[in-house]
PDB file of N, CA, C and O in Angstrom:
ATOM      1  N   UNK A   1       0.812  -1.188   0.000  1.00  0.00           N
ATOM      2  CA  UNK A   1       0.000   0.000   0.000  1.00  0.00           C
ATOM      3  C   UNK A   1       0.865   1.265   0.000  1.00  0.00           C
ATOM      4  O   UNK A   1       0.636   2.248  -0.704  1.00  0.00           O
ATOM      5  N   UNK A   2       2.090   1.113   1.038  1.00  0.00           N
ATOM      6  CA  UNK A   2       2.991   2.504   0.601  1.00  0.00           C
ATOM      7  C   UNK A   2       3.286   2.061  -0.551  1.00  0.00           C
ATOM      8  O   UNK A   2       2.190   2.145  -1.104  1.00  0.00           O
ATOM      9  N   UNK A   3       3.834   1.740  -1.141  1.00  0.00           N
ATOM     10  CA  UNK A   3       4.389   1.874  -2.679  1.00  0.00           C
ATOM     11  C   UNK A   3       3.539   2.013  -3.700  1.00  0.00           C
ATOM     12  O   UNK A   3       3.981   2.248  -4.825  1.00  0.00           O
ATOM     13  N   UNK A   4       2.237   1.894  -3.471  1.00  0.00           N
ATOM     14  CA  UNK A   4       0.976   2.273  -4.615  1.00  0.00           C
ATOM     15  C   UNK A   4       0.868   4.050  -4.584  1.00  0.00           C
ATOM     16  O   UNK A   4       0.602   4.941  -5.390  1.00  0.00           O
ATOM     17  N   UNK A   5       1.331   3.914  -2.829  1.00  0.00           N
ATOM     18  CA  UNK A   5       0.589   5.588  -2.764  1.00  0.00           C
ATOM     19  C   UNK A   5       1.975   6.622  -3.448  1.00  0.00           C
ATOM     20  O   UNK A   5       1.878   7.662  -4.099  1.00  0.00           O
ATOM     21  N   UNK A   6       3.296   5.836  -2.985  1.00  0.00           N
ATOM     22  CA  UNK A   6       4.348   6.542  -3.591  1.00  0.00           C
ATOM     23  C   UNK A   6       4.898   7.102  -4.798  1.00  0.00           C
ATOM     24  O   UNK A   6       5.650   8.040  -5.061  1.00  0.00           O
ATOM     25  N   UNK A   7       3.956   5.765  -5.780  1.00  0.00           N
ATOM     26  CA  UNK A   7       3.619   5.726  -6.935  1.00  0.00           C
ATOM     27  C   UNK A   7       2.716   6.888  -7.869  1.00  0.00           C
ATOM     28  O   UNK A   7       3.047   7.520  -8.872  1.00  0.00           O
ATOM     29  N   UNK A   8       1.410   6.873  -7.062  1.00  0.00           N
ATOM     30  CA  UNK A   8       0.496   7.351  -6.950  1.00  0.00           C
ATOM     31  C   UNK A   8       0.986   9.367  -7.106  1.00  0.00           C
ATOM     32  O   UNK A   8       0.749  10.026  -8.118  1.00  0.00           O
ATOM     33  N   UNK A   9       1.558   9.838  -6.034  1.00  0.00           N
ATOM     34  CA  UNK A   9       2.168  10.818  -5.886  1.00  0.00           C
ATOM     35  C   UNK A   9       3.120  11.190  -7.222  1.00  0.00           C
ATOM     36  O   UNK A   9       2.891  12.258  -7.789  1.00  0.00           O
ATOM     37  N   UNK A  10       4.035  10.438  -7.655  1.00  0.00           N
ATOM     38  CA  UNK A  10       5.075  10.456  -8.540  1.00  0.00           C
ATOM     39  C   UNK A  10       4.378  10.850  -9.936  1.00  0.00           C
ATOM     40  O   UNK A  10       4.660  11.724 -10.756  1.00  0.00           O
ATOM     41  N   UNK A  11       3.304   9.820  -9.896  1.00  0.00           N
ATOM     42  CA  UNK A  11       2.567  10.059 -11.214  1.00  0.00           C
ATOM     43  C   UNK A  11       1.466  11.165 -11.721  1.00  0.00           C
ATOM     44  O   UNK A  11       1.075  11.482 -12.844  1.00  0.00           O
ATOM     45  N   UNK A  12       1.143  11.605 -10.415  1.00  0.00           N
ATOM     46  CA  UNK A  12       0.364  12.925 -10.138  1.00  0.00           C
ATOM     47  C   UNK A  12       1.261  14.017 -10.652  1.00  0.00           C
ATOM     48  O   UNK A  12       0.876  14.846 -11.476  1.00  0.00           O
ATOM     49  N   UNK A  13       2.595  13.986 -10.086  1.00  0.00           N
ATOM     50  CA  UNK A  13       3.529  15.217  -9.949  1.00  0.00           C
ATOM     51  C   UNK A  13       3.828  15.394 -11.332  1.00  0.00           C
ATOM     52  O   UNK A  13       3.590  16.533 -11.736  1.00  0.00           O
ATOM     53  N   UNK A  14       4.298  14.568 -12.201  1.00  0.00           N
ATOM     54  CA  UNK A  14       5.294  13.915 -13.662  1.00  0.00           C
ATOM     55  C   UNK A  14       3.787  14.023 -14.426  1.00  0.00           C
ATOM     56  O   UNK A  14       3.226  15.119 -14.435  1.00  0.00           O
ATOM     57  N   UNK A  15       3.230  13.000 -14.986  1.00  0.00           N
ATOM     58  CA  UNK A  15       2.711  13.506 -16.209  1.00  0.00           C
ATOM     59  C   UNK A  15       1.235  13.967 -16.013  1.00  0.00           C
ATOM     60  O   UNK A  15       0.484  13.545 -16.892  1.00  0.00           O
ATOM     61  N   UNK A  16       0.676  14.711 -15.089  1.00  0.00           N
ATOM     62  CA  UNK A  16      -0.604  15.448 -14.830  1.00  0.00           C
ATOM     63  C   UNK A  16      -0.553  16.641 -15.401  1.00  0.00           C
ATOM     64  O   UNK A  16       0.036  17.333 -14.571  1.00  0.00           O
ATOM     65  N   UNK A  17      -0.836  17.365 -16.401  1.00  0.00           N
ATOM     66  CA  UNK A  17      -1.224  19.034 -16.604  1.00  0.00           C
ATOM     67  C   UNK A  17      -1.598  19.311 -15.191  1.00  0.00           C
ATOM     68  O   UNK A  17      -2.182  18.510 -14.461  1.00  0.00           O
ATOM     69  N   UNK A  18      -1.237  20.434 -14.884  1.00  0.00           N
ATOM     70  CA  UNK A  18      -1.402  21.194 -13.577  1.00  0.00           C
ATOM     71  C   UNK A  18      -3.199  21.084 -13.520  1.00  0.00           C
ATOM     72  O   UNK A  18      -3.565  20.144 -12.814  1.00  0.00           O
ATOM     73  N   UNK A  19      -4.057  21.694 -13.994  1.00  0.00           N
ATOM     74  CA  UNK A  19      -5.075  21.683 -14.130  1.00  0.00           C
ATOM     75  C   UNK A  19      -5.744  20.355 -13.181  1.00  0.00           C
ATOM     76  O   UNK A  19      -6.597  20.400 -12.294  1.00  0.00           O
ATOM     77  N   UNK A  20      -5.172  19.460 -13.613  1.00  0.00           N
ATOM     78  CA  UNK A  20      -5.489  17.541 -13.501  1.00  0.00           C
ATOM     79  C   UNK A  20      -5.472  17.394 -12.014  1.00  0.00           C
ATOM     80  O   UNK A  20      -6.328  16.772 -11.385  1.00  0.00           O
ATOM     81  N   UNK A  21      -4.534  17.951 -11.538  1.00  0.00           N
ATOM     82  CA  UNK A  21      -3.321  17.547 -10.499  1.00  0.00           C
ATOM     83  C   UNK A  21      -4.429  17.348  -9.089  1.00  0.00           C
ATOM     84  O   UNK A  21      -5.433  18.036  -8.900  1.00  0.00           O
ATOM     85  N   UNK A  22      -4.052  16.487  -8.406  1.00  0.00           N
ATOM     86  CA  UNK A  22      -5.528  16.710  -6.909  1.00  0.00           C
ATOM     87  C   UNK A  22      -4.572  18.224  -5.995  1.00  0.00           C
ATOM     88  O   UNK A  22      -3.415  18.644  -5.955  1.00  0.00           O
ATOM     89  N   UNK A  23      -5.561  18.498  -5.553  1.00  0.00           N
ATOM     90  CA  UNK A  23      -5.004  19.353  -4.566  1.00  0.00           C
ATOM     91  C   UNK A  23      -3.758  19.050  -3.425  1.00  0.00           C
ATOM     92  O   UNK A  23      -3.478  17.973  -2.898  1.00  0.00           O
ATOM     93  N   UNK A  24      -3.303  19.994  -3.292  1.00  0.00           N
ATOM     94  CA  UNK A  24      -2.106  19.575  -2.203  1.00  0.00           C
ATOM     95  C   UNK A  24      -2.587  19.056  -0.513  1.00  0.00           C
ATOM     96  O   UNK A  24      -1.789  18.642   0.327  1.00  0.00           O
ATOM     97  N   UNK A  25      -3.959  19.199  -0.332  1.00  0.00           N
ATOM     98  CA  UNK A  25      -4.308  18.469   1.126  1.00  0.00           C
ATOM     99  C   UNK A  25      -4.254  16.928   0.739  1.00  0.00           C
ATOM    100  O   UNK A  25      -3.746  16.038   1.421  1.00  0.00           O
ATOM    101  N   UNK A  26      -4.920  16.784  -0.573  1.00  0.00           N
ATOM    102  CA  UNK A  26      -4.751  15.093  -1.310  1.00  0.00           C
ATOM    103  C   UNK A  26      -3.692  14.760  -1.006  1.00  0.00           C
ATOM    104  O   UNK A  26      -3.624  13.867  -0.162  1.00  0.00           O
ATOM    105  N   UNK A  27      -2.350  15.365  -1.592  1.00  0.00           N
ATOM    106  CA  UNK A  27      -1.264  14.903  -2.025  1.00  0.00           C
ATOM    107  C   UNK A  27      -0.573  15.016  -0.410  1.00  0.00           C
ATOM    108  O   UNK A  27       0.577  14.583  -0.339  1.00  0.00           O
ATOM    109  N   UNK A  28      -1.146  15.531   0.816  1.00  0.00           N
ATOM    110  CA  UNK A  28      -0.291  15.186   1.882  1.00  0.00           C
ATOM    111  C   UNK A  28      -1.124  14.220   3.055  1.00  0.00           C
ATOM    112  O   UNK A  28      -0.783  14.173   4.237  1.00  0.00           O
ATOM    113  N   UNK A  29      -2.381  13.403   2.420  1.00  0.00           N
ATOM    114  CA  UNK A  29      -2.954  12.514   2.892  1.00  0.00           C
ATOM    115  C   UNK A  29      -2.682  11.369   2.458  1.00  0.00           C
ATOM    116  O   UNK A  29      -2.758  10.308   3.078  1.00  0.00           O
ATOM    117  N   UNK A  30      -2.286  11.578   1.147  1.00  0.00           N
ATOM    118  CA  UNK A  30      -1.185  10.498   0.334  1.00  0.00           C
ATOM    119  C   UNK A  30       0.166  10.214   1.213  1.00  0.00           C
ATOM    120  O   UNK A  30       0.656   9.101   1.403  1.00  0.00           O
ATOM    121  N   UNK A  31       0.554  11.187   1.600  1.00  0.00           N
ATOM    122  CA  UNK A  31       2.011  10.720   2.111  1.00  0.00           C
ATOM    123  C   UNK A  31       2.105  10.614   3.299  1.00  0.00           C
ATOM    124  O   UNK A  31       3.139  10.095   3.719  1.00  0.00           O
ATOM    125  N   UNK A  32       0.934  11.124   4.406  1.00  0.00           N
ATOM    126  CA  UNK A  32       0.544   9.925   5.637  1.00  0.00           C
ATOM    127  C   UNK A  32       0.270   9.101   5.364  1.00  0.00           C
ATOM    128  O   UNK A  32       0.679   8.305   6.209  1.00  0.00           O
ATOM    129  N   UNK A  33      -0.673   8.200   4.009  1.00  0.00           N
ATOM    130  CA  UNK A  33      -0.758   6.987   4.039  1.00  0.00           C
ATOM    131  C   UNK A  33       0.538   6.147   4.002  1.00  0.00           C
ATOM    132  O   UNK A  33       0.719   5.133   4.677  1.00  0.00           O
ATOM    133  N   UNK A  34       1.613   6.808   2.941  1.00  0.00           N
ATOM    134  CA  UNK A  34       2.923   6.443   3.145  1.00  0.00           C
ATOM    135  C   UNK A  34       3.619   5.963   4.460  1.00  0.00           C
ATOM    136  O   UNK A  34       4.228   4.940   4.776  1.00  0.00           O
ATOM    137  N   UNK A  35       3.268   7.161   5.118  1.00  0.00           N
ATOM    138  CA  UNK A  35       3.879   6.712   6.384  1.00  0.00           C
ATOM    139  C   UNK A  35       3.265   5.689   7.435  1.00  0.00           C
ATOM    140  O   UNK A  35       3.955   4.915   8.098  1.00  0.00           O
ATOM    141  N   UNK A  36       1.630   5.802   7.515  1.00  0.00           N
ATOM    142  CA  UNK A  36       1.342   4.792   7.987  1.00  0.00           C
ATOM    143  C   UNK A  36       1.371   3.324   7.932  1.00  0.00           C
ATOM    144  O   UNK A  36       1.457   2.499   8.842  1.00  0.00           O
ATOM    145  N   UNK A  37       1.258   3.153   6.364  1.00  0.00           N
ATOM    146  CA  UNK A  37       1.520   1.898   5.606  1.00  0.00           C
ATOM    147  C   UNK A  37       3.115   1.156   5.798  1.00  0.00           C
ATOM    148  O   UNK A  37       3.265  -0.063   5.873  1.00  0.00           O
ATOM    149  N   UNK A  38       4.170   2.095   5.852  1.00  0.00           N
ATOM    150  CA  UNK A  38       5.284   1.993   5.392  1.00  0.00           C
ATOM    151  C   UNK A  38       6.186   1.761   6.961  1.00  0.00           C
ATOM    152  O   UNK A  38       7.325   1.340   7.165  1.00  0.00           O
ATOM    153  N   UNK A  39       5.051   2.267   7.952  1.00  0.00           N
ATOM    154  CA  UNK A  39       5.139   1.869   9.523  1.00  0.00           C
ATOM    155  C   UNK A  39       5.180   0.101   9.954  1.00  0.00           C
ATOM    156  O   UNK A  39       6.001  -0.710  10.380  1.00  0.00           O
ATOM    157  N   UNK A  40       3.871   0.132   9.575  1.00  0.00           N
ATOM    158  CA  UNK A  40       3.588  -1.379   9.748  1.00  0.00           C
ATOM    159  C   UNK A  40       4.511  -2.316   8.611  1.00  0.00           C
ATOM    160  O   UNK A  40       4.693  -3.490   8.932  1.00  0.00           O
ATOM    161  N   UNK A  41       4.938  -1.972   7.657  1.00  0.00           N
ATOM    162  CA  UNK A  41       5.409  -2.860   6.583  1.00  0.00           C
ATOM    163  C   UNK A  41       6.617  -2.708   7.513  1.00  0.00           C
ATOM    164  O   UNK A  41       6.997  -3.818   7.886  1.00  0.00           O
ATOM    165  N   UNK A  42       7.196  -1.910   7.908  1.00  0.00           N
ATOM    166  CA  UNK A  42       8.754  -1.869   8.691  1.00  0.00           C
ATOM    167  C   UNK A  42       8.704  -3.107   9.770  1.00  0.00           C
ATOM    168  O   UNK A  42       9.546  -3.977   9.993  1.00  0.00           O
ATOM    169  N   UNK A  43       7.657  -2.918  10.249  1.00  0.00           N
ATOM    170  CA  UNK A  43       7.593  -3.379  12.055  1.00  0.00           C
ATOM    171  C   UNK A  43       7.033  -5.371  11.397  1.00  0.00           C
ATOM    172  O   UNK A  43       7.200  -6.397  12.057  1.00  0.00           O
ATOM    173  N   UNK A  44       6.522  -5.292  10.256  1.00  0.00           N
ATOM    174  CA  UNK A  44       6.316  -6.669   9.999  1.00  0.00           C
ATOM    175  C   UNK A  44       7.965  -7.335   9.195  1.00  0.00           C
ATOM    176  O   UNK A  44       8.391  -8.450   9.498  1.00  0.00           O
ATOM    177  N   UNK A  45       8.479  -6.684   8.479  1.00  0.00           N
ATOM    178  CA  UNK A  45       9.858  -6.896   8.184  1.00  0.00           C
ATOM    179  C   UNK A  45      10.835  -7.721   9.377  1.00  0.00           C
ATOM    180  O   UNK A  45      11.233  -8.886   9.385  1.00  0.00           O
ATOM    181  N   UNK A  46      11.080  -6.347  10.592  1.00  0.00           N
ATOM    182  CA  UNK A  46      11.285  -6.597  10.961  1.00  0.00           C
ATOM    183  C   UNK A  46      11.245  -7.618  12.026  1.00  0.00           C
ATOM    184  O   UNK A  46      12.209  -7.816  12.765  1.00  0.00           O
ATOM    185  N   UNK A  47      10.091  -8.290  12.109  1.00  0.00           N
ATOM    186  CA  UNK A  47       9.718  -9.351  13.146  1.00  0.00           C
ATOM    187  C   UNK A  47       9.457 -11.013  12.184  1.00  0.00           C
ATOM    188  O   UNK A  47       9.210 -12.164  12.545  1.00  0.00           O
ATOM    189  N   UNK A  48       9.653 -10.412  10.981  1.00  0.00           N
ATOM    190  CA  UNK A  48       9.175 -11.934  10.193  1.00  0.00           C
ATOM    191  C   UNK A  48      10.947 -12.293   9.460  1.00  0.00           C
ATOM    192  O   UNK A  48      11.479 -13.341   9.095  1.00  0.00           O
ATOM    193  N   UNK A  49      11.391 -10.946   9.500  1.00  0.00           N
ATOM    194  CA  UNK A  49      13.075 -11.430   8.272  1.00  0.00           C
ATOM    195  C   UNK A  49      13.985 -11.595   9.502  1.00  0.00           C
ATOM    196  O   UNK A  49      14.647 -12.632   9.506  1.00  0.00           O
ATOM    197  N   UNK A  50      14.140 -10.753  10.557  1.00  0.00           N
ATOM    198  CA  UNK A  50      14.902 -10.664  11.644  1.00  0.00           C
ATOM    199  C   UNK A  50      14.556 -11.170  12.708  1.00  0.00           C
ATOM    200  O   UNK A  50      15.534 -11.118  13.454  1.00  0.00           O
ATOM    201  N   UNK A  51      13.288 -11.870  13.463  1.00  0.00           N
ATOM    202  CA  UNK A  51      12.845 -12.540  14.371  1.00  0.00           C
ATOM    203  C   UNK A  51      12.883 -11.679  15.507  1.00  0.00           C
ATOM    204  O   UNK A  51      12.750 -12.153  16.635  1.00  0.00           O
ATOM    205  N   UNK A  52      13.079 -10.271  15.288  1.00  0.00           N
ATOM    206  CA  UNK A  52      13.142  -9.299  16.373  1.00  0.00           C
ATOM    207  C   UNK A  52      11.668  -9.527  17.170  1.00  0.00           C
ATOM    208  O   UNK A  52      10.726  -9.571  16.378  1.00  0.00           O
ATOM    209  N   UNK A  53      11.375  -9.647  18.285  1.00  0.00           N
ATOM    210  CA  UNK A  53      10.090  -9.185  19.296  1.00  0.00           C
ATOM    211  C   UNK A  53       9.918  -7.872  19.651  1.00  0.00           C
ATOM    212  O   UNK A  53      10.934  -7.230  19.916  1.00  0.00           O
ATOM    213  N   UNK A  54       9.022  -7.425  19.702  1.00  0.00           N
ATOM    214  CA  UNK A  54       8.426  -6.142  19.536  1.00  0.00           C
ATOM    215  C   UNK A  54       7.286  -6.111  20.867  1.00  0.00           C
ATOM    216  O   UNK A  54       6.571  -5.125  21.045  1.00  0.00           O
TER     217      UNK A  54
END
């Protein structure tokens, strides 16, 4: 899910006519999803590749 939204952002920025583009509250609810998504993907990494306990 982060990497759809990271995606998501990149492709907004690059080939959107300005006109197109979502607003910038969009584009920074996009990149809390980043961070939320990209939270849990860390904390599952780390407990399934490294056997770390949490």
């Amino acid at each position: 899910m982060a990497l759809s939204a990271v995606l998501t952002i990149i492709v907004n920025r690059k080939f959107l006519p300005s006109e197109y583009r979502p607003a910038v509250w969009r584009e920074a609810i996009l990149a809390l999803r980043v961070a939320f998504f990209g939270f849990f993907f860390t904390l599952f990494i780390l407990t399934q590749a490294f056997g770390l306990k949490l």
